[in-house]
C-alpha positions as CSV (number, residue, x, y, z in Angstrom):
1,X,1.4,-16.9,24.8
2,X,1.1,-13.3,23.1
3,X,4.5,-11.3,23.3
4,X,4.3,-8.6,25.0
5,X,5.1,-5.3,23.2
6,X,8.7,-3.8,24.2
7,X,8.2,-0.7,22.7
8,X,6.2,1.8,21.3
9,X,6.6,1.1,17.2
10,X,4.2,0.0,15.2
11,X,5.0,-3.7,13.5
12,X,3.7,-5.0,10.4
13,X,4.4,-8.7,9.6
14,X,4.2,-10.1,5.5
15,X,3.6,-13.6,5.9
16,X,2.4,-15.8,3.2
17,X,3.2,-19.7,3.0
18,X,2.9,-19.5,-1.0
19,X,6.5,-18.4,-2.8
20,X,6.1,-15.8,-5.2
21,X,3.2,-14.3,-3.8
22,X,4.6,-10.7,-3.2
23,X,6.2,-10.3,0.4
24,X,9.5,-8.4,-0.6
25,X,7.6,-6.5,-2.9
26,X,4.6,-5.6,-0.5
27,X,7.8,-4.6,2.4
28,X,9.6,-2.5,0.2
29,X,6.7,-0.5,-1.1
30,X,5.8,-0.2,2.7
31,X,9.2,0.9,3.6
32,X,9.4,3.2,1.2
33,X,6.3,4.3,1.6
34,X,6.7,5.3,5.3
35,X,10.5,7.3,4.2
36,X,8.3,9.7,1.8
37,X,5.8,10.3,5.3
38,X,8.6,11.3,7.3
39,X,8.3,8.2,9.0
40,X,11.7,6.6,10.3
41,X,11.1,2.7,9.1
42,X,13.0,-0.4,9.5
43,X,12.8,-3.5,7.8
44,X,13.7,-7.4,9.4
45,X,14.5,-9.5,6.2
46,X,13.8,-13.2,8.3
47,X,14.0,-14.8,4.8
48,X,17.0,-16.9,4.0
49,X,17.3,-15.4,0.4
50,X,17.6,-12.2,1.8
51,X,15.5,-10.2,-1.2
52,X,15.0,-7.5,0.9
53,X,18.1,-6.8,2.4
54,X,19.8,-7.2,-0.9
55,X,17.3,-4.6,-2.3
56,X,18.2,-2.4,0.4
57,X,22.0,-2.8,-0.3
58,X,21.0,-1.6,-3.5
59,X,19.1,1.2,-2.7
60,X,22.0,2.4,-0.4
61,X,24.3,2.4,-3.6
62,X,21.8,4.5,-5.4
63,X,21.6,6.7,-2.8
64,X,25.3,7.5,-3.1
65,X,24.6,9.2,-6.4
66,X,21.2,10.5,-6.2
67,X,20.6,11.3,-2.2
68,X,17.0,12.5,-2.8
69,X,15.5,9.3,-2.9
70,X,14.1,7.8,0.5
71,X,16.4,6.0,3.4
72,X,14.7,2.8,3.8
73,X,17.1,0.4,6.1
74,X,17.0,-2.9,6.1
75,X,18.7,-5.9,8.5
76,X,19.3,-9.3,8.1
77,X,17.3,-11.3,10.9
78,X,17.1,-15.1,12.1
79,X,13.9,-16.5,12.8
80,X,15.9,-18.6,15.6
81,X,16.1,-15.5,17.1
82,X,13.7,-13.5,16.4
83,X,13.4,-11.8,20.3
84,X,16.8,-10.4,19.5
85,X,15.6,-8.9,15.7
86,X,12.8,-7.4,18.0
87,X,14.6,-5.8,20.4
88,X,16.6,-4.4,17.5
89,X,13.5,-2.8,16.2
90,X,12.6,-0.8,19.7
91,X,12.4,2.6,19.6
92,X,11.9,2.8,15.9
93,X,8.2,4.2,14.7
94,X,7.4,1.6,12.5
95,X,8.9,-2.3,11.6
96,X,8.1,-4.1,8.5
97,X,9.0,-7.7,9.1
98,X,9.2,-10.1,5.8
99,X,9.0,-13.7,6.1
100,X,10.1,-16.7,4.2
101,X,7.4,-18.9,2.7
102,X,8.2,-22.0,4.5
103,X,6.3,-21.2,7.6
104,X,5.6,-24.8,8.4
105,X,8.8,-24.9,9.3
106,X,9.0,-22.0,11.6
107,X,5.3,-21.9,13.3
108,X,6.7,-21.0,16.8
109,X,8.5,-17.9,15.5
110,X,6.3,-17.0,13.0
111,X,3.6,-16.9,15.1
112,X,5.3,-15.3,17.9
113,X,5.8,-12.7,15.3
114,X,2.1,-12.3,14.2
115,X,1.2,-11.7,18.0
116,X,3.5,-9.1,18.4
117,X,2.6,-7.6,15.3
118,X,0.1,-4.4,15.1
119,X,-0.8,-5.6,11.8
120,X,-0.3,-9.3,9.7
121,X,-0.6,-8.9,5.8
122,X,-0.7,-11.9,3.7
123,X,-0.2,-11.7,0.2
124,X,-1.9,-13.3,-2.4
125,X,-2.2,-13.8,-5.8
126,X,-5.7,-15.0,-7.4
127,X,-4.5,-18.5,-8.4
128,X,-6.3,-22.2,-7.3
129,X,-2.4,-22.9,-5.9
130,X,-2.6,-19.6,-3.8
131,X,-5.9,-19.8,-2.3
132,X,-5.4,-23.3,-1.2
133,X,-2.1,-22.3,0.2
134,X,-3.2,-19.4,1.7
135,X,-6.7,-19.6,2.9
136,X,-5.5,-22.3,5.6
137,X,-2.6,-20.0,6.3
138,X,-5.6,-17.0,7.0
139,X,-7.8,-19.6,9.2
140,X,-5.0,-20.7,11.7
141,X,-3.9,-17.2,12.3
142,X,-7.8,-16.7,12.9
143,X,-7.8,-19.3,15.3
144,X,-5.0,-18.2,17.5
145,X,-7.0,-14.7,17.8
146,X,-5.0,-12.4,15.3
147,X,-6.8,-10.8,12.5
148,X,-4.7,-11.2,9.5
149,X,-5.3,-9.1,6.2
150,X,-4.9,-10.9,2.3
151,X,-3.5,-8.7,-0.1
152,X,-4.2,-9.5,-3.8
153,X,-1.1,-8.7,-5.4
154,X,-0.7,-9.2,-9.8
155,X,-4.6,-8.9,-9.3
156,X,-6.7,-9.1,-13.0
157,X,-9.8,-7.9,-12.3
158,X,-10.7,-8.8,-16.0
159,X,-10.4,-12.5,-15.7
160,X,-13.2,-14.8,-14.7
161,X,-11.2,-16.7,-11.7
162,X,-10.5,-13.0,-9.9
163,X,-14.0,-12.5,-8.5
164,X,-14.6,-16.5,-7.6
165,X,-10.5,-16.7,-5.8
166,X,-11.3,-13.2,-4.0
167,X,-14.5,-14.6,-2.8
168,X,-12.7,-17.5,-1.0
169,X,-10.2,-15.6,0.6
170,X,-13.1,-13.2,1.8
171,X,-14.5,-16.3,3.0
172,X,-11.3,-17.5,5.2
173,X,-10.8,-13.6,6.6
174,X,-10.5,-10.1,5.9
175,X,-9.2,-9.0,2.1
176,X,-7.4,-5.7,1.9
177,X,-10.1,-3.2,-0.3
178,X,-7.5,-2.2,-2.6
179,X,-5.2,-4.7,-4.2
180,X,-2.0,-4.4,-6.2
181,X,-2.7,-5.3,-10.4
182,X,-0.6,-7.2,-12.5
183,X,2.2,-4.5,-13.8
184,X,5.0,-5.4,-16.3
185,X,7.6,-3.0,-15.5
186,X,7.0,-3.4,-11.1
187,X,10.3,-5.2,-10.7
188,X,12.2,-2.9,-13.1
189,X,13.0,-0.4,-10.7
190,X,14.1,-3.2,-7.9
191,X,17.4,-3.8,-9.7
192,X,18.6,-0.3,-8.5
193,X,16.7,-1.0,-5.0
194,X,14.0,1.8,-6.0
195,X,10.6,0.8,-6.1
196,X,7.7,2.6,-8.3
197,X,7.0,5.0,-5.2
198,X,10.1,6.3,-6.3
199,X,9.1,7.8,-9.5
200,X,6.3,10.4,-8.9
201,X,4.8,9.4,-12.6
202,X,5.0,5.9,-12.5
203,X,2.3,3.9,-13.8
204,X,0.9,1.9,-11.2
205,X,1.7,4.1,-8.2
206,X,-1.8,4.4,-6.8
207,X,-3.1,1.1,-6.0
208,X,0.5,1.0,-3.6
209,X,-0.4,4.8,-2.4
210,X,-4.1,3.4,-1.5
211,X,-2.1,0.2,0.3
212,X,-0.1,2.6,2.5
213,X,-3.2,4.9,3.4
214,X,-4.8,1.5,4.4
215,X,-1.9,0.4,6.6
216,X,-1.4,4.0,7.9
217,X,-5.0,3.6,9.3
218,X,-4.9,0.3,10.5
219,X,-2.2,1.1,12.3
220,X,-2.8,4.9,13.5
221,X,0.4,6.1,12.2
């Protein structure tokens, strides 16, 4: 049964059942993202690790010295209950909601979630492991009528496997047209809970600024 929508918001749900495949980094961007529109933004953190809320924790203690950078909150949320982490996100413009990777464990909540959702991003990176993890993933959401996105995320558009992975995962559903490239330094600024939307010279910047514009429209924002 869809969930109804309580509210007005827009949600965005990163959901991937491969680890490493970029959800924190993909909600953070997003978050921070929306903060430098003028777009009030909250992010659920369902996963157990917490990455996201602890980047956020972060980020607030940053922001006690240097107040210019973005307010991008984030809350700690159960997937056993994830009506009440909804109705903790009514009112607010936009929700970004990151998953853990275990969804096999969580299918009822997770794809309670997706219904609710405005929009369903999976990550992905442009491995034989991730497309066989992920393509299934993309085809089951398909099947329950949602229209879930890929993102390629540490994309290398020099390598022979990028064009033949892409091309399945355009195969199983849609495939975001910009995707996120393999950068060294991307988790540098993470360790004081800034991300490289923070820094208006930071290499790499655009292909998360071409994300957002995506999303933005997807969403009408």
């Amino acid at each position: 049964m869809t969930q109804a929508k309580t509210h007005a918001g827009k949600i965005i749900l990163i959901t991937s059942p491969k680890g490493g495949s970029g959800k924190s980094v993909l909600s953070r961007h997003l978050l921070v993202s929306a903060a430098q529109a003028g777009i009030a933004a909250l992010g659920l953190d369902f996963d157990r690790q917490q990455t996201l809320h602890k980047w956020a924790q972060r980020r607030a203690r940053t922001r006690e010295a240097f107040s210019d950078f973005a307010n991008t909150p984030v809350e700690p949320a159960s997937l056993l209950d994830w009506r009440a982490a909804l109705r903790r996100a009514e009112g607010v413009p936009l929700t970004v909601l990151d998953t853990p990777p275990s969804v096999e464990d969580h299918l009822p909540a997770i794809h309670a979630l997706a219904e609710a959702a405005d929009l369903v991003l999976v990550p992905a990176v442009c491995t034989q492991d991730d497309v066989e993890s992920v393509a299934p993933w993309v085809r089951a959401l398909t099947a329950r009528g949602l229209k879930p996105t890929v993102v390629l995320n540490r994309a290398n558009r020099r390598t022979s496997s990028f064009g033949r992975m892409r091309g399945l995962l355009i195969k199983a559903g849609a495939v975001c047209p910009t995707e996120i490239p393999q950068l060294e330094d991307i988790h540098v600024p993470s360790m004081k809970g800034l991300t490289l939307l923070d820094y208006s010279k930071s290499r790499g910047i655009a292909p998360f600024e071409e994300l957002w514009a995506f999303v933005r429209r997807e969403v009408a924002l």
